[in-house]
Biotite code that builds the C-alpha atoms (Angstrom):
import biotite.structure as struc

atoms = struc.array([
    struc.Atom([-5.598, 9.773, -4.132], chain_id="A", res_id=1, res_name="UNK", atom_name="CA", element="C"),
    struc.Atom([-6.249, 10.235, -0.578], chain_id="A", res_id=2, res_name="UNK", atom_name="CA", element="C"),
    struc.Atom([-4.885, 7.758, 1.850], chain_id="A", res_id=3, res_name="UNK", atom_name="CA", element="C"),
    struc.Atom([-6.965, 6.418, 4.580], chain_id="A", res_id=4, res_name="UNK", atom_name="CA", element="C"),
    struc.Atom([-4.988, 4.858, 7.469], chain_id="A", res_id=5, res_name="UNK", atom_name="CA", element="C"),
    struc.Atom([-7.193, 2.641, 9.890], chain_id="A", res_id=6, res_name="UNK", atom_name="CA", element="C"),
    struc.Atom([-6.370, 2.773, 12.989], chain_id="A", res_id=7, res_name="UNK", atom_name="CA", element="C"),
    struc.Atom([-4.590, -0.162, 13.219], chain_id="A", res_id=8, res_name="UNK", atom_name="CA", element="C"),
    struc.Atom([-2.060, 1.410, 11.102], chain_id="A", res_id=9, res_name="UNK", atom_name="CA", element="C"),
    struc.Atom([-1.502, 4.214, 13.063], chain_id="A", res_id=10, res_name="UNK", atom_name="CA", element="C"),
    struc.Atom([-0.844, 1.661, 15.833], chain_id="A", res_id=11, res_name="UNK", atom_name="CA", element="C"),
    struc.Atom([2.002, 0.157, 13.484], chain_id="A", res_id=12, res_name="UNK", atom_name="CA", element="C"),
    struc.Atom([3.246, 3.252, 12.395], chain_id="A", res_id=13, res_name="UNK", atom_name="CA", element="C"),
    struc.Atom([3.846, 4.986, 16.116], chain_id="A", res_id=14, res_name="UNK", atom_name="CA", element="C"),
    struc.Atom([4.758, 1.524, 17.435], chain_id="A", res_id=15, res_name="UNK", atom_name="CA", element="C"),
    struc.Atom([7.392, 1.780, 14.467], chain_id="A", res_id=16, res_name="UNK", atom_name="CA", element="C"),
    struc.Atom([8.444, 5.062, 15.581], chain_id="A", res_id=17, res_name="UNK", atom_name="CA", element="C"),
    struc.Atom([8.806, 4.231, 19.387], chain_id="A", res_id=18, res_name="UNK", atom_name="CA", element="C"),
    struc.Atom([11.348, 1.556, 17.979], chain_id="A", res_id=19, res_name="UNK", atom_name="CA", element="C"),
    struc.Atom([12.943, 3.973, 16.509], chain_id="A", res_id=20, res_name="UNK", atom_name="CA", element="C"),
    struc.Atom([13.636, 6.197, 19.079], chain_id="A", res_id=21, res_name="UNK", atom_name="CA", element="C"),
    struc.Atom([14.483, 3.115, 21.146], chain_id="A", res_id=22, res_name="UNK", atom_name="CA", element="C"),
    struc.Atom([17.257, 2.240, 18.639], chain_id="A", res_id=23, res_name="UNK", atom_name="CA", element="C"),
    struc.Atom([18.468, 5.894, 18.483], chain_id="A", res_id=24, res_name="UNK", atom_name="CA", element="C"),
    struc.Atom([18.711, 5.408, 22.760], chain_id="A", res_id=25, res_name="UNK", atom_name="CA", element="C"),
    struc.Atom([20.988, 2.412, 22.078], chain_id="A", res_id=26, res_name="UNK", atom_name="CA", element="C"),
    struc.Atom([23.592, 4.592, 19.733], chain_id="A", res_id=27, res_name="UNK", atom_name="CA", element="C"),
    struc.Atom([26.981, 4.879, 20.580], chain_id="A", res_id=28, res_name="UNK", atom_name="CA", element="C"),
    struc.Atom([28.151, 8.413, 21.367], chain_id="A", res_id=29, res_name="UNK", atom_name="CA", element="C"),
    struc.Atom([30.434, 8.993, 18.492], chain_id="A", res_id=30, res_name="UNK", atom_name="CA", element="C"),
    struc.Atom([27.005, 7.726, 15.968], chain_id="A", res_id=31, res_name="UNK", atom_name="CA", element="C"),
    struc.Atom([25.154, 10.443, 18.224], chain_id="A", res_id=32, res_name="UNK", atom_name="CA", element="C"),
    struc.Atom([27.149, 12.925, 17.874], chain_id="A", res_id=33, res_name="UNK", atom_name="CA", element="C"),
    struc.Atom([27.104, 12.729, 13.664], chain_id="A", res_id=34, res_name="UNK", atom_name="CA", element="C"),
    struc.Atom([23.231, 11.878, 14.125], chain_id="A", res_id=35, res_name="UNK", atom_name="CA", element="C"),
    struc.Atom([21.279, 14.316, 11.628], chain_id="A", res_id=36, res_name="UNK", atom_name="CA", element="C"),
    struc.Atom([18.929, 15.756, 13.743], chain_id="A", res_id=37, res_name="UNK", atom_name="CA", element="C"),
    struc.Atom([18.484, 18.871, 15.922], chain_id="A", res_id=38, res_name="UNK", atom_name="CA", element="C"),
    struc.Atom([20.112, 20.005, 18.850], chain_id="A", res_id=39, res_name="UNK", atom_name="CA", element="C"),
    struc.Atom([16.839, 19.342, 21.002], chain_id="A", res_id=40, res_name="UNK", atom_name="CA", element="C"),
    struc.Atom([16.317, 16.063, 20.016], chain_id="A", res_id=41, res_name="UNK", atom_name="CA", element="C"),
    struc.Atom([20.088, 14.783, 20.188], chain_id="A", res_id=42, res_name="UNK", atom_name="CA", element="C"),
    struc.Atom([20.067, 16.260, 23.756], chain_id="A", res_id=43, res_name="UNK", atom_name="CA", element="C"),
    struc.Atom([17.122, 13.735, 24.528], chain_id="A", res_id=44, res_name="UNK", atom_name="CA", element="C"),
    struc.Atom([18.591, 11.100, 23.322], chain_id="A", res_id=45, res_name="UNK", atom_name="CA", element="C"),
    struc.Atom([21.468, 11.630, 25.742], chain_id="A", res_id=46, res_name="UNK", atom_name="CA", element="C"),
    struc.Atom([19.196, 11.513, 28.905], chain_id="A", res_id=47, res_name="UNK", atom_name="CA", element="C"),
    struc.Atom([17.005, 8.764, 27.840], chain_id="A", res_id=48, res_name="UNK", atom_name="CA", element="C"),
    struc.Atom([20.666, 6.922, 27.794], chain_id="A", res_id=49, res_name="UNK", atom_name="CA", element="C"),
    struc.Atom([20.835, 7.784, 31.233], chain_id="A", res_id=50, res_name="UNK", atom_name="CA", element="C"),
    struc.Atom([17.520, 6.449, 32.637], chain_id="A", res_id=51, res_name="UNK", atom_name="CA", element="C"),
    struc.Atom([16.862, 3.174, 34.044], chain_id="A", res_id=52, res_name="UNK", atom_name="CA", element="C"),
    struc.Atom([13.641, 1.880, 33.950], chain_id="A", res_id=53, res_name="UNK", atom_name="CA", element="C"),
    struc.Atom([10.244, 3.475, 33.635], chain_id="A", res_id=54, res_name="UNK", atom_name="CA", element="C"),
    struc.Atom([11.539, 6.584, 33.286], chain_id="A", res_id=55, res_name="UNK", atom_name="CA", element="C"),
    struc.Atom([13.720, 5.368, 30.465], chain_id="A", res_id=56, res_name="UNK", atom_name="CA", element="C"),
    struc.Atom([10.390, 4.197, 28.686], chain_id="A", res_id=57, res_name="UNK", atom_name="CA", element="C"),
    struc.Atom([9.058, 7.553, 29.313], chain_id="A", res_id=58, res_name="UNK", atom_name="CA", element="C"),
    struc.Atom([11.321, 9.384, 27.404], chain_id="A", res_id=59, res_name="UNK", atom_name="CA", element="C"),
    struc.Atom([11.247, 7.094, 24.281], chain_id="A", res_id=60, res_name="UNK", atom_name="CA", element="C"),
    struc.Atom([7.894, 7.333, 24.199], chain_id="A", res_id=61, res_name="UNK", atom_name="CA", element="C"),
    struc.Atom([8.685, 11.731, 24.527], chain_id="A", res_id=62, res_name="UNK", atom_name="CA", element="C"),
    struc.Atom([11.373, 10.956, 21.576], chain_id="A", res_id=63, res_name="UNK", atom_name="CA", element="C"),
    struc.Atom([8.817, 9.100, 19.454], chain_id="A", res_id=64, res_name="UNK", atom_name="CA", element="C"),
    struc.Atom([6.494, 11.885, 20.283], chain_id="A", res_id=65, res_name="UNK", atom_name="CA", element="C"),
    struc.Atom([8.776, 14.666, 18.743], chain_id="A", res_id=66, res_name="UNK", atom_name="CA", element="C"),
    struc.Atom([10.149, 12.502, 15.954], chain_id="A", res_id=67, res_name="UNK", atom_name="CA", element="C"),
    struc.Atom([6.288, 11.659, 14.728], chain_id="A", res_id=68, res_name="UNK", atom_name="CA", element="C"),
    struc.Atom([6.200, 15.754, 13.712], chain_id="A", res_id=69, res_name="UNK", atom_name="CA", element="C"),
    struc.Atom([9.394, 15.311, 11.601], chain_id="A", res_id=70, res_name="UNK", atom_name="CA", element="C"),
    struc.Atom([10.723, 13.094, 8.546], chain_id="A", res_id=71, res_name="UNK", atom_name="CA", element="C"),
    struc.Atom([12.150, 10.202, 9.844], chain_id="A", res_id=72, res_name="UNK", atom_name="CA", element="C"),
    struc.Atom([13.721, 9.286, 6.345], chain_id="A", res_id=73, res_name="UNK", atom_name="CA", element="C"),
    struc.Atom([17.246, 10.492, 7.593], chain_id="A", res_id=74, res_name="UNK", atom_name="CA", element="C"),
    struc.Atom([17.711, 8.869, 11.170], chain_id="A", res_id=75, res_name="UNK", atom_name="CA", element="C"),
    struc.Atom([16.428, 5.739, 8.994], chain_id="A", res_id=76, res_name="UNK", atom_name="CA", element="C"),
    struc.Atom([18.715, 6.081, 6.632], chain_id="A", res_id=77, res_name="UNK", atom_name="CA", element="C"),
    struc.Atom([21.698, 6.697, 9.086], chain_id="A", res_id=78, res_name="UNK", atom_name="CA", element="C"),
    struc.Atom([20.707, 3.727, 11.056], chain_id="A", res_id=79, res_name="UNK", atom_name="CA", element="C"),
    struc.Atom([20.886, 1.392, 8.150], chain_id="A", res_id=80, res_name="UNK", atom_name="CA", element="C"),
    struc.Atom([24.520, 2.751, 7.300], chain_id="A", res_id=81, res_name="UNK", atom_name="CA", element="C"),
    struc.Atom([25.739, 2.531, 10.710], chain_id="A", res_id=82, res_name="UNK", atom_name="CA", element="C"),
    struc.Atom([24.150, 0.007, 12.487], chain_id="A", res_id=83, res_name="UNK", atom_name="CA", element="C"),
    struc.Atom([22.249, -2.317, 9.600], chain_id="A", res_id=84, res_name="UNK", atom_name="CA", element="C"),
    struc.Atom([19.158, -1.454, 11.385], chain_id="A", res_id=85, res_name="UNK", atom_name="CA", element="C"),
    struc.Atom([15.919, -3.318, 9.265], chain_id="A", res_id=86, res_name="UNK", atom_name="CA", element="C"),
    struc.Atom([13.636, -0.244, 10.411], chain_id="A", res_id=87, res_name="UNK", atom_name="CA", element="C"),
    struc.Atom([13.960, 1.212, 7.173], chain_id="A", res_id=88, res_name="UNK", atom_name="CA", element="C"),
    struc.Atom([13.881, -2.187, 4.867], chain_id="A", res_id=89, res_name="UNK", atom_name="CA", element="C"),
    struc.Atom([10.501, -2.735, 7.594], chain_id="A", res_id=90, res_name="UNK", atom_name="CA", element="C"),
    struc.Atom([8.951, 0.522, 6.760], chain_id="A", res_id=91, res_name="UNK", atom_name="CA", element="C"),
    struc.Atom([9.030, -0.139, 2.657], chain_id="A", res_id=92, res_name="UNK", atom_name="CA", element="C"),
    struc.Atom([7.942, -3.419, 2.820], chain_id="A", res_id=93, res_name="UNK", atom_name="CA", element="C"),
    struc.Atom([4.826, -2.434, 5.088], chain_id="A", res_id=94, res_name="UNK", atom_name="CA", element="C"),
    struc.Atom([4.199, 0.486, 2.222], chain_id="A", res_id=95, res_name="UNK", atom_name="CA", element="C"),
    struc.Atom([4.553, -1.869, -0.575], chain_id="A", res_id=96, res_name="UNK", atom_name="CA", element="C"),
    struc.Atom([1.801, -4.251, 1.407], chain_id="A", res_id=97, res_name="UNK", atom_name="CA", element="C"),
    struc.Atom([-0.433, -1.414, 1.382], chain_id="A", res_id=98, res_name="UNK", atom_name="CA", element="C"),
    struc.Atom([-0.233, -0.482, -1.979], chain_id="A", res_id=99, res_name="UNK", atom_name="CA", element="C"),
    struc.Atom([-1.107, -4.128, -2.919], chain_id="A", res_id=100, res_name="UNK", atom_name="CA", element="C"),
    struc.Atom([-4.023, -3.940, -0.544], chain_id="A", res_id=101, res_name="UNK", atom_name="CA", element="C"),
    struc.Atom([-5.453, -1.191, -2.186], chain_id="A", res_id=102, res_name="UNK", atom_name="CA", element="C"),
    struc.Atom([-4.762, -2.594, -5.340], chain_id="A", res_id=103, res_name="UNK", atom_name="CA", element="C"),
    struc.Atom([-6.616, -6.008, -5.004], chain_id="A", res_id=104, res_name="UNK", atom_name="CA", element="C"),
    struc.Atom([-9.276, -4.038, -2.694], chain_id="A", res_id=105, res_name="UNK", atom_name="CA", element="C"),
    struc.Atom([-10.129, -2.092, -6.245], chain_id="A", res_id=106, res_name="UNK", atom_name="CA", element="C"),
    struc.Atom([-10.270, -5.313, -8.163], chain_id="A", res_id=107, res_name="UNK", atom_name="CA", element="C"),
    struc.Atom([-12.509, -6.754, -5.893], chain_id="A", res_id=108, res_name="UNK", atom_name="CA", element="C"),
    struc.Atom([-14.843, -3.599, -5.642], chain_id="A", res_id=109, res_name="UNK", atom_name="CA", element="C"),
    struc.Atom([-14.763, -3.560, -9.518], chain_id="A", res_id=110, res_name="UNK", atom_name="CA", element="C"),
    struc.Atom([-15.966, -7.608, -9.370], chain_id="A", res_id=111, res_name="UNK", atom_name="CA", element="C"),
    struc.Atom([-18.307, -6.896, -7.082], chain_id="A", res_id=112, res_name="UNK", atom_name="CA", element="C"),
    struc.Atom([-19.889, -3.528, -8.764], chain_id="A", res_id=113, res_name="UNK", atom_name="CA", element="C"),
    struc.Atom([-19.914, -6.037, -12.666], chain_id="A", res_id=114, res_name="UNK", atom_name="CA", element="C"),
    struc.Atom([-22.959, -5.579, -14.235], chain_id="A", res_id=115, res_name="UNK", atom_name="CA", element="C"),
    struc.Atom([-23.648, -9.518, -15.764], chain_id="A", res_id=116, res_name="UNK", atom_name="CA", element="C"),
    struc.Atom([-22.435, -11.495, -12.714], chain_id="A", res_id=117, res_name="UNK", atom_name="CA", element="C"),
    struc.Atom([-22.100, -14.814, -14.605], chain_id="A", res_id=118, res_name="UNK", atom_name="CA", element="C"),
    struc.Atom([-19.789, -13.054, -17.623], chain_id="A", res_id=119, res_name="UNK", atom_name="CA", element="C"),
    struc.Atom([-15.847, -13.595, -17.905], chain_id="A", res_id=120, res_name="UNK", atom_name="CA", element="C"),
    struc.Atom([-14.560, -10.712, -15.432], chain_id="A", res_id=121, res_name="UNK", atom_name="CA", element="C"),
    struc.Atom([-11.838, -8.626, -16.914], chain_id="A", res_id=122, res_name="UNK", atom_name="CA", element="C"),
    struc.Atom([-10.580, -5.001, -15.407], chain_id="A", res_id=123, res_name="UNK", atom_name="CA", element="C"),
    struc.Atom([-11.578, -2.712, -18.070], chain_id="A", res_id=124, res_name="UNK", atom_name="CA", element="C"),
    struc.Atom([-10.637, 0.053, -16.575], chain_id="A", res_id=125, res_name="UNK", atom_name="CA", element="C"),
    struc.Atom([-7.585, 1.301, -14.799], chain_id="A", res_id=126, res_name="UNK", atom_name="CA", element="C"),
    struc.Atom([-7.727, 1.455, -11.357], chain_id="A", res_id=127, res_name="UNK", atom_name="CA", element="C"),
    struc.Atom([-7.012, 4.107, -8.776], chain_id="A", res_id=128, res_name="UNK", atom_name="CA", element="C"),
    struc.Atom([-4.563, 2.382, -6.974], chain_id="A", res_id=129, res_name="UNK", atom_name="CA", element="C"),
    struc.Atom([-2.568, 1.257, -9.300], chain_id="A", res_id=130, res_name="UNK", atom_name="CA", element="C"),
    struc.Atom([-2.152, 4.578, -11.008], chain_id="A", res_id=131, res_name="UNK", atom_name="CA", element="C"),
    struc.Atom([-0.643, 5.595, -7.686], chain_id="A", res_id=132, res_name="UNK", atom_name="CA", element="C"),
    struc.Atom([1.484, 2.734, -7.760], chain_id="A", res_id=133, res_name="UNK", atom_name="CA", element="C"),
    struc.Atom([2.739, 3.638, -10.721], chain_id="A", res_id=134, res_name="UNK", atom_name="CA", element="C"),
    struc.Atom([3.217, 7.075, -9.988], chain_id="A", res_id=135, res_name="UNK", atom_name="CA", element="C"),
    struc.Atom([5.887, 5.991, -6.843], chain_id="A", res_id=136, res_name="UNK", atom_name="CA", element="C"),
    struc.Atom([7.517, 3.424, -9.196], chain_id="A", res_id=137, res_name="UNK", atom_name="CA", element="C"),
    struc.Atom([7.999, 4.567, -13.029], chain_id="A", res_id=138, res_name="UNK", atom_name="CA", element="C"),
    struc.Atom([8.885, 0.930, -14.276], chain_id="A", res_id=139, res_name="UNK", atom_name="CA", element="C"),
    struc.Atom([5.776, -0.814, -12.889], chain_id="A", res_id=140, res_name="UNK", atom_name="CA", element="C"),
    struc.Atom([4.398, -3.717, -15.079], chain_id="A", res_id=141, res_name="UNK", atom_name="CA", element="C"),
    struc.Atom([0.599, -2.355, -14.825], chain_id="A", res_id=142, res_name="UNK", atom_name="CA", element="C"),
    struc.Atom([-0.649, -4.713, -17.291], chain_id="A", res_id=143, res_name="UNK", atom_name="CA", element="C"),
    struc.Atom([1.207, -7.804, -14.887], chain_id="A", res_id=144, res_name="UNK", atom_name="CA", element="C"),
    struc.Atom([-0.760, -6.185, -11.976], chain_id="A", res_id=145, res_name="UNK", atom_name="CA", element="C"),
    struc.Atom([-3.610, -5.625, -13.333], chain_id="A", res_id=146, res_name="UNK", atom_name="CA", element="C"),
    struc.Atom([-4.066, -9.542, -14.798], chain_id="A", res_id=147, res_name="UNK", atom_name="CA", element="C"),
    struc.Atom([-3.024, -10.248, -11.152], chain_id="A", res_id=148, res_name="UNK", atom_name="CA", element="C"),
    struc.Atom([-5.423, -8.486, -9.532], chain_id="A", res_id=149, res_name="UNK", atom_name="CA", element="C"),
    struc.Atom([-8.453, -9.825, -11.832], chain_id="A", res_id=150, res_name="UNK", atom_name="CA", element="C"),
    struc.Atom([-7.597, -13.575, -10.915], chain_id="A", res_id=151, res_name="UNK", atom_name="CA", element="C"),
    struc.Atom([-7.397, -12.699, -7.162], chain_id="A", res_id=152, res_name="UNK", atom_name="CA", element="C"),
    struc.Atom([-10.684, -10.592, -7.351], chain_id="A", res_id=153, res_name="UNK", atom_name="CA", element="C"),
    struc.Atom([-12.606, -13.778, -9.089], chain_id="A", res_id=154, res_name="UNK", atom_name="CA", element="C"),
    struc.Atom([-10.408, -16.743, -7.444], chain_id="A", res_id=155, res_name="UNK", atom_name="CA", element="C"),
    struc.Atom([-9.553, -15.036, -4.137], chain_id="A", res_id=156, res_name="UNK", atom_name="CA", element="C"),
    struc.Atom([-6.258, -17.495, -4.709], chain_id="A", res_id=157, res_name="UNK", atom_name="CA", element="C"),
    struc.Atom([-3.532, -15.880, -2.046], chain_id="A", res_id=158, res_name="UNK", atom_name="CA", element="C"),
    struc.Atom([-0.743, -16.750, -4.700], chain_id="A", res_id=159, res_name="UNK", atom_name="CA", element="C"),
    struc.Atom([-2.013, -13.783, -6.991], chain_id="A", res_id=160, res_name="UNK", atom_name="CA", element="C"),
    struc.Atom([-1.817, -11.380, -3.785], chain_id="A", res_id=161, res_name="UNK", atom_name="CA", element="C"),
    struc.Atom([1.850, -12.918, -3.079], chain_id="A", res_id=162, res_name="UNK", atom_name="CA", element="C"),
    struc.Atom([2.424, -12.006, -7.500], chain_id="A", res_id=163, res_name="UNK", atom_name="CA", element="C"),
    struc.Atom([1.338, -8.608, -6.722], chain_id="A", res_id=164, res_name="UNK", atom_name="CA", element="C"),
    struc.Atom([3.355, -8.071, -3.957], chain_id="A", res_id=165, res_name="UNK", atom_name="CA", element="C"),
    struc.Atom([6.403, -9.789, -5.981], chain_id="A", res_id=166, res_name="UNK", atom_name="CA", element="C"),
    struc.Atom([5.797, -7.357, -9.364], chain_id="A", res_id=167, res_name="UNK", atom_name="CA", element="C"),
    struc.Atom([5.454, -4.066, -6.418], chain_id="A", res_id=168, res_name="UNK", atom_name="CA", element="C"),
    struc.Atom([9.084, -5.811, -4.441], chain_id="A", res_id=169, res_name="UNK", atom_name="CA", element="C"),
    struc.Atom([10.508, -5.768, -7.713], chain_id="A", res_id=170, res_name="UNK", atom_name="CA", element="C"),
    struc.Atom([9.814, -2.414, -9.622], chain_id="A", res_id=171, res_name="UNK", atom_name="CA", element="C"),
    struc.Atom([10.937, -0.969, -5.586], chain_id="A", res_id=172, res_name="UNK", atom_name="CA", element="C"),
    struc.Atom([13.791, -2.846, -5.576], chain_id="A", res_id=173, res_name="UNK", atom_name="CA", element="C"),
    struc.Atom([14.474, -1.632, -9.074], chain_id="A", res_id=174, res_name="UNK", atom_name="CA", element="C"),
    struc.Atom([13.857, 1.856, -8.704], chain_id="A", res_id=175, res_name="UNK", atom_name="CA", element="C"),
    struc.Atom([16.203, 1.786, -5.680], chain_id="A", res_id=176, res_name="UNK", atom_name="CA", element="C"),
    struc.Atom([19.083, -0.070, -7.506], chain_id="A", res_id=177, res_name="UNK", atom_name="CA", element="C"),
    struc.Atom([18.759, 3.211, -10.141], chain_id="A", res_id=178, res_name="UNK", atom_name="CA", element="C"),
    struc.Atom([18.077, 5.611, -7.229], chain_id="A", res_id=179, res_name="UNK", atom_name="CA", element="C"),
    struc.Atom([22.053, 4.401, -5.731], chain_id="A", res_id=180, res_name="UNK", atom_name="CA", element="C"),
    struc.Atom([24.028, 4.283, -8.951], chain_id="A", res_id=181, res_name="UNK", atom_name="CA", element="C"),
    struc.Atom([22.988, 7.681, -10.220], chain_id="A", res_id=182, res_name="UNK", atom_name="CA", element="C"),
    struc.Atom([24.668, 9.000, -6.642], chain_id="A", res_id=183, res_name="UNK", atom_name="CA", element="C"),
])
């Protein structure tokens, strides 16, 4: 499945990066020193923590610039451990919203595409999105989902969008609780 971003996700996501690099600024220099990253970018770091000002806003933005061509997962990861940074805990919750956008985005295409507009509307088929779902997260209640999905496509109810979101929260969550014991 191909992912379109609008542009007002892009927004998010860079504006979620230049935090980021504005949190890696703020480390102490012990933290920076064990900081997995490159020598290049470590070096920045150091003289962004040395700027006042404008020019201190500059060179975030120059750090966010070099750390949108590289997985962030790491320096995520590392801020969470050391400094119980939410950037991380942000970024999954924003993907699981997106997955249950596309999800009830499908339904309602599928509602809107029904043949016999006064019948009883059911999802007879699977949808893309949800496939992909369940692709990222094995223990995914499709069938939970997909029930969800068909009341919020006909009712447009936001408590069936929230029950999506809770099912995706939960199989993440769940995955994530496996992901740490098998370490």
């Amino acid at each position: 499945m191909t992912e379109n971003i609008s542009r007002t996700q892009q927004k998010r996501q860079a504006k979620g990066i230049e935090e980021l690099s504005h949190e890696l600024t703020e480390l102490p220099p012990a933290d920076l020193a064990r900081l997995p990253c490159d020598d290049f970018l470590r070096t920045e770091i150091r003289l962004a923590r040395q700027l006042k000002g404008g020019a201190k806003k500059r060179q975030i933005k120059h750090i966010a610039k070099e750390l949108r061509h590289q997985s962030v997962d790491e320096l995520l990861t590392f801020l969470a451990e050391r400094k119980g940074s939410r950037l991380q805990k942000d970024r999954d919750t924003r993907q699981l919203e997106i997955l249950r956008d596309q999800i009830i985005q499908d339904a309602i295409d599928c509602y809107n595409d029904r043949v016999d507009q006064f019948a009883y509307f059911t999802l007879e088929s699977e949808l893309p999105s949800l496939d992909h779902a369940a692709k990222l997260l094995p223990d995914l209640p499709k069938n939970e989902i997909l029930r969800a999905a068909e009341n919020f496509a006909a009712t447009r109810k936001p408590n069936y969008s929230r029950e999506i979101f809770r099912i995706l929260k939960a199989s993440a969550d769940k995955k994530k609780f496996s992901n740490d014991h098998e370490e």
